[in-house]
DSSP file (Angstrom, degrees, kcal/mol; ACC not computed):
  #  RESIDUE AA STRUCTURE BP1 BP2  ACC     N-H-->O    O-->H-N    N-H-->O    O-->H-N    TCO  KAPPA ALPHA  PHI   PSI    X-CA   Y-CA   Z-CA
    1    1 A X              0   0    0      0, 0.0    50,-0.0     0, 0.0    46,-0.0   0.000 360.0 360.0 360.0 146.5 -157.4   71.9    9.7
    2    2 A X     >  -     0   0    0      1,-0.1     4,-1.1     2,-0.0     5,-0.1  -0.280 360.0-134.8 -43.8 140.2 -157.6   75.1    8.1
    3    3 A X  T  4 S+     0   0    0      2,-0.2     4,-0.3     1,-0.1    -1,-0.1   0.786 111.2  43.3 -79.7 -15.4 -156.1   77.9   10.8
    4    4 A X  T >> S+     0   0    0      3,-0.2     4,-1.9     2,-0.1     3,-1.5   0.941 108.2  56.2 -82.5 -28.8 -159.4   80.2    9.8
    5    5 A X  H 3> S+     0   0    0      1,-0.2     4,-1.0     2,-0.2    -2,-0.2   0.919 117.6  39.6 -57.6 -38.8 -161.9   77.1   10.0
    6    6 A X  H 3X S+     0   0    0     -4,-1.1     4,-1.2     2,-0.2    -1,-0.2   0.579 109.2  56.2 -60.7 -19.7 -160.4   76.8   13.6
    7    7 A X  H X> S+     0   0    0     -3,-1.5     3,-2.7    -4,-0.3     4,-0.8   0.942 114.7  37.8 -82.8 -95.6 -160.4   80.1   14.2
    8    8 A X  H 3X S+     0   0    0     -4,-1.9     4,-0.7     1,-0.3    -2,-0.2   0.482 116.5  52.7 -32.6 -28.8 -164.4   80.3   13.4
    9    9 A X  H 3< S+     0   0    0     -4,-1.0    -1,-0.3    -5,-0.3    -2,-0.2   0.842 105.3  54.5-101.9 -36.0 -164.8   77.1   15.1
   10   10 A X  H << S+     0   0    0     -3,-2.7    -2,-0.2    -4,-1.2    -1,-0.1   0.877 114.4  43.9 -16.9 -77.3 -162.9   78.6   18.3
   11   11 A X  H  < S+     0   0    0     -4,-0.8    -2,-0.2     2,-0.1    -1,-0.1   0.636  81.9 105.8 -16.0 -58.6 -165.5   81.6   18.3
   12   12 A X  S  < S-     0   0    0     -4,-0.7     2,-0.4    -5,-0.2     0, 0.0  -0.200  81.2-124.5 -51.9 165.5 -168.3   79.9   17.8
   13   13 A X        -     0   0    0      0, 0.0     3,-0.4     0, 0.0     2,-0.3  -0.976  21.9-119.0-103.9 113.7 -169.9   80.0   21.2
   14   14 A X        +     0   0    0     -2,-0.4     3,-0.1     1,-0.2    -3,-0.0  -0.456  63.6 130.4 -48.0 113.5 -170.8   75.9   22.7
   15   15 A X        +     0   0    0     -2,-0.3     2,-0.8     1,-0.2    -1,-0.2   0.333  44.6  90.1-135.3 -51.8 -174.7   76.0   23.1
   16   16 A X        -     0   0    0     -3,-0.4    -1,-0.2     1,-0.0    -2,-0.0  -0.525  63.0-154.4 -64.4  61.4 -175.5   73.0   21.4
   17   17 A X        -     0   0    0     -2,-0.8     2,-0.3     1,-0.1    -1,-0.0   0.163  10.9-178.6  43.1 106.9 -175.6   69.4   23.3
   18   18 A X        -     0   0    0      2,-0.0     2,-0.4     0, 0.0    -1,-0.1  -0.878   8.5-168.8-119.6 167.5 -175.0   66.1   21.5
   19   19 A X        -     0   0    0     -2,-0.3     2,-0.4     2,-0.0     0, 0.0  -0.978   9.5-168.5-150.9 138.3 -175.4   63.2   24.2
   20   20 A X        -     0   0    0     -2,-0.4     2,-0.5     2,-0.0    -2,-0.0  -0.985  16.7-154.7-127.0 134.2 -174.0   59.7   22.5
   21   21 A X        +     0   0    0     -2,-0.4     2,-0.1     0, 0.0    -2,-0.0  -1.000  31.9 162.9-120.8 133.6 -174.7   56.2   24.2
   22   22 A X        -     0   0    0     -2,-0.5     2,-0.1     1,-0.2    -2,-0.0  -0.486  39.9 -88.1-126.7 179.2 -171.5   54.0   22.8
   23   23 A X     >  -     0   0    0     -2,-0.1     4,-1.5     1,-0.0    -1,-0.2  -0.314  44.3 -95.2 -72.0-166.2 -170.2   50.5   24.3
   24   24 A X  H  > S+     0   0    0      2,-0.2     4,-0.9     1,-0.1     5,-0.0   0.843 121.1  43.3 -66.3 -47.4 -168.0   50.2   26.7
   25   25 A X  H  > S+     0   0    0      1,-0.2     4,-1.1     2,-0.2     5,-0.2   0.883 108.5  62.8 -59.2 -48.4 -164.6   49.7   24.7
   26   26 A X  H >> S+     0   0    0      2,-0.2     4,-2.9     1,-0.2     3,-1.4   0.944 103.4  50.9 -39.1 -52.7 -165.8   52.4   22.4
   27   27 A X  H 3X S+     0   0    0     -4,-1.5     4,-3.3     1,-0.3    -1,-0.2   0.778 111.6  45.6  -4.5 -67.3 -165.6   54.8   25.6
   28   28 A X  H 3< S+     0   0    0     -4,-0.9    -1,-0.3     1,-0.3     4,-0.3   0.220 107.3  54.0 -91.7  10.9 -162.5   53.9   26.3
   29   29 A X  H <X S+     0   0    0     -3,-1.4     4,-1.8    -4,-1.1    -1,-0.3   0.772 108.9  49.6-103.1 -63.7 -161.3   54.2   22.9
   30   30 A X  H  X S+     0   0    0     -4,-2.9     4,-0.7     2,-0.2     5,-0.4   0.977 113.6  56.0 -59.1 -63.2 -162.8   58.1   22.7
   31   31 A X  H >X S+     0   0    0     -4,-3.3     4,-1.1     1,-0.3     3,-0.7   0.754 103.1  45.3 -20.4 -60.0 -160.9   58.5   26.0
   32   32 A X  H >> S+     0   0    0     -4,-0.3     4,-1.8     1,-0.3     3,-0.8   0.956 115.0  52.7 -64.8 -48.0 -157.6   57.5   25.0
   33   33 A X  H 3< S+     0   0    0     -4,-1.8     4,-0.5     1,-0.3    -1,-0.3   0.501 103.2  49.6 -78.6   7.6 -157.9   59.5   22.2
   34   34 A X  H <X>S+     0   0    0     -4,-0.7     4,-0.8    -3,-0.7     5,-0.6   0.601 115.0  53.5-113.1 -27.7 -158.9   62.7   23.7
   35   35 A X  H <<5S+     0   0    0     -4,-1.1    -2,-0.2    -3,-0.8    -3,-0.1   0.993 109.0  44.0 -19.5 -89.9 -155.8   61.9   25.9
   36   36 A X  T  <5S+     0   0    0     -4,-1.8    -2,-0.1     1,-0.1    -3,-0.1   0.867 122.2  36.3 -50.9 -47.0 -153.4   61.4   23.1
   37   37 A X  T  45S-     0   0    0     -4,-0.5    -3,-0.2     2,-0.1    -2,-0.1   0.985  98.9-128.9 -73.1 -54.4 -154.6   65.0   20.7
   38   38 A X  T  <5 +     0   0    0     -4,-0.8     2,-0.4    -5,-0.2    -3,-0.2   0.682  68.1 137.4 106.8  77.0 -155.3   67.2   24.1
   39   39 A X      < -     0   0    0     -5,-0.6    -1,-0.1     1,-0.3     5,-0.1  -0.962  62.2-116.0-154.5 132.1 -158.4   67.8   22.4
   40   40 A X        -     0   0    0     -2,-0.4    -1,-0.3     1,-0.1    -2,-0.2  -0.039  41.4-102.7 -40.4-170.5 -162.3   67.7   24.5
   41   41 A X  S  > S+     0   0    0      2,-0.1     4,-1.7     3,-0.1     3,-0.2   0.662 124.2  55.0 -81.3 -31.7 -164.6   64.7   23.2
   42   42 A X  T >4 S+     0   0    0      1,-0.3     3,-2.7     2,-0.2     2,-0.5   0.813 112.3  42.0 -56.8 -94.8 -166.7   67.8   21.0
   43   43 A X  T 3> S+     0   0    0      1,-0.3     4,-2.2     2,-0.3    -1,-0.3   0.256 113.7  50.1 -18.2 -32.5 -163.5   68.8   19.4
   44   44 A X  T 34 S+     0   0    0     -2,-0.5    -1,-0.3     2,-0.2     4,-0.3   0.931 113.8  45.8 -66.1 -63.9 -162.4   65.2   18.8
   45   45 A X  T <X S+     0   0    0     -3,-2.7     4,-1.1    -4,-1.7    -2,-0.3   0.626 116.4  47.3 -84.0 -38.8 -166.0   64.4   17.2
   46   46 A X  H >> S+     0   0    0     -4,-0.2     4,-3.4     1,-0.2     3,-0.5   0.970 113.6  48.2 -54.5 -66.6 -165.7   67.8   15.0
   47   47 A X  H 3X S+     0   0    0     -4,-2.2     4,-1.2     1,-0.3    -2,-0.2   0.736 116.1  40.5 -46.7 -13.1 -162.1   67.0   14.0
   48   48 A X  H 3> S+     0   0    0     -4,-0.3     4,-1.9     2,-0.2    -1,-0.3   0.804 118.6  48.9-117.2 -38.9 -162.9   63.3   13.0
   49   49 A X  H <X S+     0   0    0     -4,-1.1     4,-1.7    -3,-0.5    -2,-0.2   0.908 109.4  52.8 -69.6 -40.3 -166.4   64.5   11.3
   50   50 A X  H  X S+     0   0    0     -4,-3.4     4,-1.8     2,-0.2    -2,-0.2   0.745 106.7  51.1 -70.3 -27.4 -164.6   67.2    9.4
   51   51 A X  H  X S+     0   0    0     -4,-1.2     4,-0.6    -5,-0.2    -2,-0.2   0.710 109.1  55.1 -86.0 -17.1 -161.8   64.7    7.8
   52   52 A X  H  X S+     0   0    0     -4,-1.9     4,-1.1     2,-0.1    -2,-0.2   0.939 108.4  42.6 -52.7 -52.5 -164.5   62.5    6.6
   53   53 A X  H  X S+     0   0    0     -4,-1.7     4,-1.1     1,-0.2     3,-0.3   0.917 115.3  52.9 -61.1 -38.9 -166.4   65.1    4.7
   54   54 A X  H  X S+     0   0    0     -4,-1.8     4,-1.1     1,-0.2    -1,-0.2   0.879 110.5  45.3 -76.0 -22.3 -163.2   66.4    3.3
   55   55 A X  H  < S+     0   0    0     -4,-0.6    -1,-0.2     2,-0.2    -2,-0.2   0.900 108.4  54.2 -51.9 -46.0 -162.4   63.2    2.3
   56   56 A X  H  < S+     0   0    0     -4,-1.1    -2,-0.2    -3,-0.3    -1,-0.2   0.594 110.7  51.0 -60.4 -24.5 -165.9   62.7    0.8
   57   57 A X  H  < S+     0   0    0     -4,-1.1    -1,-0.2    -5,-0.2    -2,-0.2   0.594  92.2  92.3-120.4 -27.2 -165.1   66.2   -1.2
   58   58 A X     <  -     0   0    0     -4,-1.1     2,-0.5    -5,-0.2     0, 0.0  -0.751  64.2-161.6 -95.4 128.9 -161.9   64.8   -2.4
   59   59 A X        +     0   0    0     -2,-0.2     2,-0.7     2,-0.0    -3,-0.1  -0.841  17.7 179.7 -99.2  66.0 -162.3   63.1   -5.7
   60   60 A X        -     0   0    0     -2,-0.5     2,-0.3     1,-0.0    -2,-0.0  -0.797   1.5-175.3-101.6 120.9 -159.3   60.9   -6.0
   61   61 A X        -     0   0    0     -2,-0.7     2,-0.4     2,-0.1    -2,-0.0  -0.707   9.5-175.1-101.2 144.5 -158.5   58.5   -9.1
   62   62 A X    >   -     0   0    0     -2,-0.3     3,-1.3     4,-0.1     2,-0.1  -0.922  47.5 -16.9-149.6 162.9 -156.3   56.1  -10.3
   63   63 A X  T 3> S+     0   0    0     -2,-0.4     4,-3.1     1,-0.2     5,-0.2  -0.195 124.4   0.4  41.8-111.8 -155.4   53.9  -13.5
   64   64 A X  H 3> S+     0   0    0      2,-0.2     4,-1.3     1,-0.2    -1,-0.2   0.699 132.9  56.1 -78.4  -9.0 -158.0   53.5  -16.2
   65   65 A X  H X> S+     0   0    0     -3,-1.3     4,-1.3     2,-0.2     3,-0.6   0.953 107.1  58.0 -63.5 -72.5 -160.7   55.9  -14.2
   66   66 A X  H >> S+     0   0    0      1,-0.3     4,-3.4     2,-0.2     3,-1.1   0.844 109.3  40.9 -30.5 -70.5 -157.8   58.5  -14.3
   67   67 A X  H 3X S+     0   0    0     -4,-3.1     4,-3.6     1,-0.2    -1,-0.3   0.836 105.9  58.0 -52.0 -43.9 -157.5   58.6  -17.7
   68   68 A X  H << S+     0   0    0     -4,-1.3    -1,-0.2    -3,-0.6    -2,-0.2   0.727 112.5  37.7   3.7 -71.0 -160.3   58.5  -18.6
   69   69 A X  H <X S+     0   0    0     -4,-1.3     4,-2.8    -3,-1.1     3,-0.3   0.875 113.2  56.8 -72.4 -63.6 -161.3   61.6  -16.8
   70   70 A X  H >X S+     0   0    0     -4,-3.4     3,-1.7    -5,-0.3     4,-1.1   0.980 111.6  46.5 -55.1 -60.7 -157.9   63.4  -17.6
   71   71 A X  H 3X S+     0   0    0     -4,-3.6     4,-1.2     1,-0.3    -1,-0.3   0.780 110.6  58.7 -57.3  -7.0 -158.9   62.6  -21.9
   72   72 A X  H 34 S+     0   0    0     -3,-0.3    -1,-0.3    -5,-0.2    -2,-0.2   0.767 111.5  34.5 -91.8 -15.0 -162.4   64.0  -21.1
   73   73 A X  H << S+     0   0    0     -4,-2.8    -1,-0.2    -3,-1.7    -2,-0.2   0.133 119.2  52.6-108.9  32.3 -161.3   67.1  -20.0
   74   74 A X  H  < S+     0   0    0     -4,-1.1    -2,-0.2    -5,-0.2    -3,-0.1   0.644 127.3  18.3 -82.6 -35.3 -158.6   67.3  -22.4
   75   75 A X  S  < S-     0   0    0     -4,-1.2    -2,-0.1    -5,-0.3    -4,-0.0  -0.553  85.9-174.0-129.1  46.5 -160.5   66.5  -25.5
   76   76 A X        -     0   0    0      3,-0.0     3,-0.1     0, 0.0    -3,-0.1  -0.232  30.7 -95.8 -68.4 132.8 -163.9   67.3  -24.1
   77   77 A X        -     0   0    0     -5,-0.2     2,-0.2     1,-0.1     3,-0.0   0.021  45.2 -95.6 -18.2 159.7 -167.3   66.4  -27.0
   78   78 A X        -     0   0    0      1,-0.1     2,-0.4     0, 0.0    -1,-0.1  -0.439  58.0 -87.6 -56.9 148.9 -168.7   69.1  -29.1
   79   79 A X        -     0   0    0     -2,-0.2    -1,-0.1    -3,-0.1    -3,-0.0  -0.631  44.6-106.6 -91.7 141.7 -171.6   70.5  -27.3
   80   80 A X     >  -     0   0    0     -2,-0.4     4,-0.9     1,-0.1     0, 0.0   0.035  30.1-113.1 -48.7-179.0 -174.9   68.8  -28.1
   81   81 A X  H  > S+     0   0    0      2,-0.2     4,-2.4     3,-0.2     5,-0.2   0.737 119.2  60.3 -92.5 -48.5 -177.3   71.1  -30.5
   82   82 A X  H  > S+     0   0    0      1,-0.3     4,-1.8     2,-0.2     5,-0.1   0.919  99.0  47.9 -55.9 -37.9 -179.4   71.1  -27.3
   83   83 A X  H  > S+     0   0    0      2,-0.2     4,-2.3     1,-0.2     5,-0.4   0.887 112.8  48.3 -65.2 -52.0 -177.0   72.7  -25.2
   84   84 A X  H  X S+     0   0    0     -4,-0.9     4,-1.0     1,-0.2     3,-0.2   0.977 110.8  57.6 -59.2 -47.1 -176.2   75.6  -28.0
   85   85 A X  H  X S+     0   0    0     -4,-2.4     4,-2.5     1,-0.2    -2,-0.2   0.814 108.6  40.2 -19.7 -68.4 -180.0   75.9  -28.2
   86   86 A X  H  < S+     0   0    0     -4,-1.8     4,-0.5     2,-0.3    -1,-0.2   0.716 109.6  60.5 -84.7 -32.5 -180.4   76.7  -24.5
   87   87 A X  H  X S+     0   0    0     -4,-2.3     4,-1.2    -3,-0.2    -1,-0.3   0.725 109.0  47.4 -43.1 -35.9 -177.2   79.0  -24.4
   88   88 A X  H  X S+     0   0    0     -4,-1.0     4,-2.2    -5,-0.4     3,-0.4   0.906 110.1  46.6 -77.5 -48.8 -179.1   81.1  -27.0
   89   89 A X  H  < S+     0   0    0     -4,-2.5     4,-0.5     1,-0.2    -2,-0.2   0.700 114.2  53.5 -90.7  10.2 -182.3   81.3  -25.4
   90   90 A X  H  4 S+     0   0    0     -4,-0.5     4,-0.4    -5,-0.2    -1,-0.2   0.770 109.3  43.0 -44.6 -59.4 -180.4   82.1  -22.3
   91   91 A X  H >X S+     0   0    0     -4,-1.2     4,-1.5    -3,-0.4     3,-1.0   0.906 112.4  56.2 -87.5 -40.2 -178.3   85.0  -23.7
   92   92 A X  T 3< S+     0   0    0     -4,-2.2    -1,-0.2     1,-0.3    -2,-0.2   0.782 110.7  40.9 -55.4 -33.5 -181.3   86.4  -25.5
   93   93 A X  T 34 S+     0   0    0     -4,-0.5    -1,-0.3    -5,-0.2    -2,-0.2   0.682 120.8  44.5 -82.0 -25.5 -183.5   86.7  -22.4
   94   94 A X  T <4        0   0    0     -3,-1.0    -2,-0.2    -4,-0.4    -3,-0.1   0.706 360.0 360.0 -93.1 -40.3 -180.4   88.1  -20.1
   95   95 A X     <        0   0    0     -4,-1.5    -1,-0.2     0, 0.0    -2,-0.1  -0.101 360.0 360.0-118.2 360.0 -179.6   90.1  -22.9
């Protein structure tokens, strides 16, 4: 984790109340694992929510995707006639 996002997250004052009903194994699961980091259940449930999204935000690619990708922004189209169009009546109004 970032050291300011922790920092901020530190700060933050606890106000908010999330209330979970889980099984039993799940429980004991959270438990152990709040054990093992040193970390509250919140803090657990932040940390584990925050390396999904950044995961979700990570774009990662491999074999024929990769290339792909890498020769479209290497050799990227001409821009369509629409697209110059709308660049013009853009800068003319901005302008």
């Amino acid at each position: 984790m970032a050291k300011a996002a922790k920092k901020d997250q530190a700060r933050e004052r606890k106000t908010a109340r999330m209330e979970l009903r889980v099984a039993p194994s799940v429980r004991e699961l959270i438990e152990r694992a709040t054990v093992v980091s040193g970390l509250a259940a919140g803090d657990l449930a932040y940390e584990g929510a925050r390396r999904i999204l950044e995961e979700h935000e990570r774009m990662a690619l491999r074999g024929a995707d990769r290339e792909a990708f890498l020769r479209a922004v290497s050799q990227p189209p001409p821009p369509a006639s629409r697209l110059i169009a709308a660049l013009r009546r853009h800068r003319s109004k901005i302008s």
